[in-house]
N, C-alpha and C positions, 0 to 999 in steps of 0.2 A: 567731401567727407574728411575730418582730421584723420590723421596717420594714426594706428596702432602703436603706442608709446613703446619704448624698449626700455626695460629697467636688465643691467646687470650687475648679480650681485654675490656677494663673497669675494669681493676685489680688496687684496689682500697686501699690493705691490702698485707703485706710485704710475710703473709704465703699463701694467695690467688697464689701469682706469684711465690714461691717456690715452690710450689705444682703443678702448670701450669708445672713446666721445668721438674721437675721430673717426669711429667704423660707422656713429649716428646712434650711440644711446642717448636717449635722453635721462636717464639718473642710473646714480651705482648705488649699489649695498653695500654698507659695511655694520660686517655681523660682532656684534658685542654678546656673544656667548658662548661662555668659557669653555663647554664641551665640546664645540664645532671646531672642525680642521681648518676653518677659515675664518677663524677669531682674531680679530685686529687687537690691537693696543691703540689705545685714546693717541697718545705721542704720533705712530704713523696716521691713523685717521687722519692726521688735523693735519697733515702733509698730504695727502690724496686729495682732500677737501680742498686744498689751496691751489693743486696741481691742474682740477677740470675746471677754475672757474666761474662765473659768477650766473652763470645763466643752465649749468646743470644741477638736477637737484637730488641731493646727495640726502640719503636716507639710512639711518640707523637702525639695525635690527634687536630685540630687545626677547627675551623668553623668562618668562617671571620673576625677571630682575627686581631687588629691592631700589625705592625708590629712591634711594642716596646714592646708589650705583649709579642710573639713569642722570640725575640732578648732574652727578662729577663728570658726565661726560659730554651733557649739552653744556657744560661750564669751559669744557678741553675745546672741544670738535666744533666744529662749525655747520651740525644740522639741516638740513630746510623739512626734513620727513621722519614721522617717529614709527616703525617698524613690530606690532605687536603679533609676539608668534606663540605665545602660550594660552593659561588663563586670565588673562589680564579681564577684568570687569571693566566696565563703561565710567566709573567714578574716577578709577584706577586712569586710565587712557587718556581721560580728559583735565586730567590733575596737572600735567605739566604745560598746558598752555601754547600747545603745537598741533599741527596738524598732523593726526595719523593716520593710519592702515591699519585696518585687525585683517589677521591670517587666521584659517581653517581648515583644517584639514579635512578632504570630505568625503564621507560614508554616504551621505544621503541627500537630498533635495533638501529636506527640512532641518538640517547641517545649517545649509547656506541663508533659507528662510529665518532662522532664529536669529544669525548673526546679523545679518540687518537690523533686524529688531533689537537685540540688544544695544548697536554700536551705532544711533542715528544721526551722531554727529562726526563719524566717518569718511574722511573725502573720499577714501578707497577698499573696497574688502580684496585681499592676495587667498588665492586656494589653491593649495597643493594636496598632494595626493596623501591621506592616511596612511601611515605605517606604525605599528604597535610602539609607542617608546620614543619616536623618534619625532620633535619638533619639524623638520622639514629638510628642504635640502637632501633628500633622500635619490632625487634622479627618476619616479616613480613617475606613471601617469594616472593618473583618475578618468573616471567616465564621463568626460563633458558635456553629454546631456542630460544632466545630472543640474545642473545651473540652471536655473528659471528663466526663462527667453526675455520676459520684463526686466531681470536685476542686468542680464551680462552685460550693459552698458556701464555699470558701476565696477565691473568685475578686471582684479589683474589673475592673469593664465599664468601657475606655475607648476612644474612637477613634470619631467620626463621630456620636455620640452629641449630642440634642436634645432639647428639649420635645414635639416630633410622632415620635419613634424608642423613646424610654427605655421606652416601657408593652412594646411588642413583646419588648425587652430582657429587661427583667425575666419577661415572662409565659413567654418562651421558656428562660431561664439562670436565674432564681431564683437571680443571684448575693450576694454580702454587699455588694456597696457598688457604685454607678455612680460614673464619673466624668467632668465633664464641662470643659473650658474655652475655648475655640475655639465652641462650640455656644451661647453664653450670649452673646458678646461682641459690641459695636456695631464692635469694631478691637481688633488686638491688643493684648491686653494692658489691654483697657476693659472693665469688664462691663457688661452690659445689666442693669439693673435688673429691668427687664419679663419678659426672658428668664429671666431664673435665676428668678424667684416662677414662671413658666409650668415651668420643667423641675423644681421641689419638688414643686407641685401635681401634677404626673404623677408622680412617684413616689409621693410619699402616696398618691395615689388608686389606685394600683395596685398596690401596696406590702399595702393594708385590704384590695381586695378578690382577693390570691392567696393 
């Protein structure tokens, strides 16, 4: 059975995302939106980008950026994943020629049902927990069975997620990828060293024996 992917994200600091790849992520976040405590600049991105590598894949977060925004930053940054956390439509997602992810934040089974449907050319849907207002990154968990037993195979696990949560996670959702950033961090937007090698090692180790 493949491993349970690690994505962590709101990597903010060049040693933060070195230390993510060495602990066994396989891709970081970086958040392009401007209200988040973990809002990169294009300029450091394109250094963190350079930092993990040619074989992790580094993924941009985007909350209903205009699309000249977006455009100047796959033009900066060096991409492999496009990150959609707002309302972004299916025309909207597919406009710039990359492969992306829609996030949802979920109230309800038929939340996650619709998003499929809408986003059918999707390599991956992220769901984090609803909070009034707030795109994500909130540190929150949702009900996870609440996910259709048919999609979690398409499904990345975010929202409330930790080193002492993610084995439940996964033994419960057998989803394709956790994700974590708020759960790893000493302060926004810092990561914890100690933390992120504690939340790899729980996934590897439960990752081998499901």
């Amino acid at each position: 059975m493949v491993r349970t992917q690690i994505k962590i994200c709101g990597i903010t600091r060049i040693e933060d995302a070195v230390a993510a790849v060495t602990s066994g992520a396989d891709a970081i976040g970086l958040v392009f939106y401007s209200k988040s405590k973990r809002c990169v600049a294009p300029e450091i991105a394109k250094q963190i980008c350079f930092a993990v590598g040619p074989f992790v894949t580094t993924v941009g977060l985007f909350v209903n950026e205009c699309k000249q925004h977006v455009e100047h930053v796959l033009n900066e940054v060096p991409l492999n994943l496009l990150q959609f956390h707002g309302d972004e439509d299916r025309q909207y997602c597919e406009s710039f020629n990359r492969p992306y992810m829609k996030a949802a934040r979920v109230r309800s089974s038929s939340d996650i049902q619709e998003l499929f449907k809408q986003h059918p050319r999707a390599v991956g849907f992220l769901l984090d927990a609803y909070v009034e207002g707030v795109p994500g990154g909130t540190g929150e968990r949702f009900d996870w069975t609440l996910i259709p037993p048919e999609l979690r195979s398409r499904c990345i696990l975010a929202g409330g997620l930790n080193a002492a949560n993610v084995a439940d996670a996964i033994q419960m959702i057998h989803p394709l990828g956790v994700d974590v950033s708020g759960g790893v961090e000493s302060s926004p937007g810092i990561k914890s060293s100690e933390k992120v090698q504690a939340f790899c090692r729980a996934v590897v180790s439960t990752s081998e024996g499901v």
